[in-house]
C-alpha positions in Angstrom: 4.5 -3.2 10.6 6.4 -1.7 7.3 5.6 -3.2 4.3 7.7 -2.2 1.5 9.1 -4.0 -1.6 12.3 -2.0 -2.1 14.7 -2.8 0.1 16.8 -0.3 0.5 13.3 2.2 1.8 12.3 -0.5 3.5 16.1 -0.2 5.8 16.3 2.7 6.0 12.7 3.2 7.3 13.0 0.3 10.0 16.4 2.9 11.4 14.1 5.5 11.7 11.5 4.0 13.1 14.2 2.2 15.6 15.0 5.8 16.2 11.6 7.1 17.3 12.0 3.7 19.8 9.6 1.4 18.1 10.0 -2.1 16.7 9.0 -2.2 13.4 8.1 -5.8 11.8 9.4 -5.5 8.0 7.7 -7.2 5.4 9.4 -7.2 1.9 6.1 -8.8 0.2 1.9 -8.0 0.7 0.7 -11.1 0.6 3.1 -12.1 3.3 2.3 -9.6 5.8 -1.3 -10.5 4.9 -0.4 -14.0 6.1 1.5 -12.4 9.6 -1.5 -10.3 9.7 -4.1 -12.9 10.1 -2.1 -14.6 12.5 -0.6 -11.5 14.6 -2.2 -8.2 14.0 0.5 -5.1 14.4 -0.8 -1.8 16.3 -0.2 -0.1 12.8 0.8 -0.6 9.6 2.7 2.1 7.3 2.1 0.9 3.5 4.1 1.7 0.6 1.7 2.0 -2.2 3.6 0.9 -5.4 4.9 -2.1 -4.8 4.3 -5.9 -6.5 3.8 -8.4 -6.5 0.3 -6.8 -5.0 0.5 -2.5 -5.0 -1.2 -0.8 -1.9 -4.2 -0.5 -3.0 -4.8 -4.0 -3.1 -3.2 -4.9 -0.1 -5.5 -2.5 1.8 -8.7 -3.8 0.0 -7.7 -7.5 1.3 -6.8 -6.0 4.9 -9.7 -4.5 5.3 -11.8 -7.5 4.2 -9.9 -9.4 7.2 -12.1 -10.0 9.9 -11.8 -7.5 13.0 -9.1 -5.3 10.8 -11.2 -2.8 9.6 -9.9 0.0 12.4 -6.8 -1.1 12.0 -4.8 2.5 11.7 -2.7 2.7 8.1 -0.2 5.1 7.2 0.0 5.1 3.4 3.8 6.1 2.3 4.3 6.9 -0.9 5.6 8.9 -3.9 2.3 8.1 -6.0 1.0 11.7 -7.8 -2.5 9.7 -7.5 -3.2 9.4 -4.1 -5.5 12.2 -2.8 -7.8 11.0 -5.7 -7.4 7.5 -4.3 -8.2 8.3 -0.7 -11.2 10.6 -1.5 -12.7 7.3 -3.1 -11.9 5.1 -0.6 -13.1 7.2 2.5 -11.5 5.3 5.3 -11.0 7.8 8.1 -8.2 5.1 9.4 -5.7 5.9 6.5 -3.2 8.3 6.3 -0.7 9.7 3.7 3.0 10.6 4.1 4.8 12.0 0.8 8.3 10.7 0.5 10.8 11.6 1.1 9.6 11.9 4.7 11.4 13.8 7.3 11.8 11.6 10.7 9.8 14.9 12.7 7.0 14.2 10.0 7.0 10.4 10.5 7.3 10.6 14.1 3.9 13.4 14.4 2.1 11.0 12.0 2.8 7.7 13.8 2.4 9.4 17.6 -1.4 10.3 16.1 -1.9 6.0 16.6 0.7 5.0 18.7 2.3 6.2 22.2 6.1 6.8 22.8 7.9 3.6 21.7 
């Protein structure tokens, strides 16, 4: 699952995800992937951190406070200054960080780390 409020990151990250072969599931809006979350948990989730109307932060908080989805492998993306500070307070050894931009050989080692071959 992608979930990214700008839509021009969020098409062009579902064609390179398409071209590592894997079907990403793009939602525009947290609290709506929250919603498909409860009712379909994805494999793994990359998260844009600035984003409204809830930002990353938040959106992870409420994931991880969904029962059974607290091993659920995240892959923050974002071009927040902020976020080593962030993660070192958070401590989930489930999250990642990509910087954008990201290369595709960059998002393709990072998502292989959670995922087989597509």
């Amino acid at each position: 699952m992608l979930v990214e409020d700008d839509r021009p990151i969020l098409e062009m990250m579902d064609l390179l995800i398409r071209r590592l072969s894997y079907e990403p599931v793009l939602m525009p809006d947290g609290n709506a992937a929250l919603e498909v979350i409860r009712r379909d948990p994805p494999a793994l989730i990359l998260l844009d951190i600035m984003m409204v109307p809830i930002d990353g932060w938040t959106f992870l908080k409420r994931l991880r406070e969904l029962p059974g989805m607290q091993d659920l492998p995240v892959i923050l993306f974002t071009a927040a200054p902020e976020v080593g500070e962030r993660m070192m307070q958070i401590r989930d050894p489930h999250v990642s960080v990509l910087h954008k931009p990201v290369s595709l050989d960059v998002l393709k080692e990072t998502i292989v780390k959670y995922l087989p071959a597509g």
